[in-house]
N, C-alpha and C positions, 0 to 999 in steps of 0.2 A: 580225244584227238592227240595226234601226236606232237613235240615240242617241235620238230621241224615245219608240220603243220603252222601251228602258230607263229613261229619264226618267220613265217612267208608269209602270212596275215597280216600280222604288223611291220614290216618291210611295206608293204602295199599300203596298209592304212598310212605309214611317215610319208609316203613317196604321193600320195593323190594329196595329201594336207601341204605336202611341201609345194607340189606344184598348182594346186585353187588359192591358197589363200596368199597369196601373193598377186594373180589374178583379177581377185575379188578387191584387193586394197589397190589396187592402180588401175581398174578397168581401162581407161584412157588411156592407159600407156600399153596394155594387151592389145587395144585395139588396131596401137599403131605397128604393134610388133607383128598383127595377125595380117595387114596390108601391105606385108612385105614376104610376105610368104608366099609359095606357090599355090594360092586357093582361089577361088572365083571372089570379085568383092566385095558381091553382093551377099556370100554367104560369113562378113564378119560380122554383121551387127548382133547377127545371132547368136554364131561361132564363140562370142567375147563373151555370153553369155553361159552359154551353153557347155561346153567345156569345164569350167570350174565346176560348173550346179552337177553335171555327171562325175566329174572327183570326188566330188562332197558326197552326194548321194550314192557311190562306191562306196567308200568311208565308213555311211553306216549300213552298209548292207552287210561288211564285211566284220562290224563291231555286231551287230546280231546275229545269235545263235540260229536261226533257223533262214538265214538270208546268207550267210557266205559263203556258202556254193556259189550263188548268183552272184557275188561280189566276183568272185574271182572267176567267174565265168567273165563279167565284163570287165574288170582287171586283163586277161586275154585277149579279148577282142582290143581294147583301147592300145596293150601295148604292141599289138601286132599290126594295128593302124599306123601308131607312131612309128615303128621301124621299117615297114614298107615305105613311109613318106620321107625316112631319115634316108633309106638304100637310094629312093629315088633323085635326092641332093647327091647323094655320093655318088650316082651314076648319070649325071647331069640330064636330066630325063626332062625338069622344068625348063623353061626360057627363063628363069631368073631363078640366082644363086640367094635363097636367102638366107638372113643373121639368124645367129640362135637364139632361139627362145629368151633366154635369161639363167640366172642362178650360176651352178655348178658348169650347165653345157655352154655357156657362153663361153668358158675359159679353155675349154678341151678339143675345140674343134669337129666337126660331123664326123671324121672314122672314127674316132673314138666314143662319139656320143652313140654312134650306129653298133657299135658293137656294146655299149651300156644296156643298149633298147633291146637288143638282141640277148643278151644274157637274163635282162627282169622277162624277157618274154619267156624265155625258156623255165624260170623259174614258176612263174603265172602257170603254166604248163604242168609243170611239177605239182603243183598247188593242185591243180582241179582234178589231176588222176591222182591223188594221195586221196582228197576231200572224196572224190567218187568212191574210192576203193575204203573209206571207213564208214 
C-alpha cells in the first residue's frame, strides 16, 4: 500500500480515538450533549452508546490488514452522516440550533466545522478508491 494510503488510515484511526474516548470517559455528559441536538430523544440512550462502540470498532477494523477496506468504507458513511447533519445546522433545517459536540469544534463554529467534515469526507473518499484500486 501506498504511504498516502496509510496516511489516511491513521488520520481516521487519531480522529474515531479522538472522538470515542472522550465519549466513553464522560458518558453522562455525551448524553447531555446528545439532548441538545437535533435527534429524536428517545434515540440517545443508545446513540451515547453506540457512537463511540462504532469509532472504536472502526478503529480496529482499520488497524487490521484484511478489514480496512470496511473501516474506511464505514469511515465514509459515518463522515458523510456527520456532514449532512452539520450542513443541516448551517442551513437551519432543525427547530433547534444545537452546541458543538466538544474538543476542537466547540471552538470553530459550525461553517467551519461543516467544511472540516466535508474535507475528512472527501478524503474517506480518497481512501476507499486508492484502497479499491490496490
Amino acid at each position: 500500500m501506498s504511504v498516502l494510503i496509510y496516511t489516511i488510515i491513521a488520520l481516521f484511526i487519531a480522529l474515531w480515538i479522538y472522538a470515542a474516548v472522550p465519549k466513553l470517559r464522560n458518558i453522562k455528559y455525551f448524553k447531555e450533549v446528545l439532548k441538545s441536538q437535533a435527534i429524536p430523544k428517545w434515540s440517545v440512550p443508545w446513540l451515547s452508546w453506540m457512537l463511540p462502540v462504532v469509532e472504536l470498532g472502526t478503529v480496529v477494523l482499520l488497524i487490521i490488514p484484511e478489514t480496512r477496506l470496511r473501516g474506511m468504507y464505514i469511515s465514509l458513511l459515518m463522515m458523510t452522516v456527520f456532514t449532512v447533519y452539520v450542513s443541516g445546522i448551517i442551513y437551519q433545517v432543525y427547530d433547534i440550533y444545537p452546541c458543538p459536540c466538544g474538543g476542537v469544534f466547540s471552538r470553530i463554529g459550525w461553517k467551519k466545522h461543516f467544511k472540516v467534515n466535508l474535507l475528512l469526507t472527501l478524503i474517506a473518499a480518497v481512501g476507499v478508491v486508492l484502497m479499491e484500486m490496490n
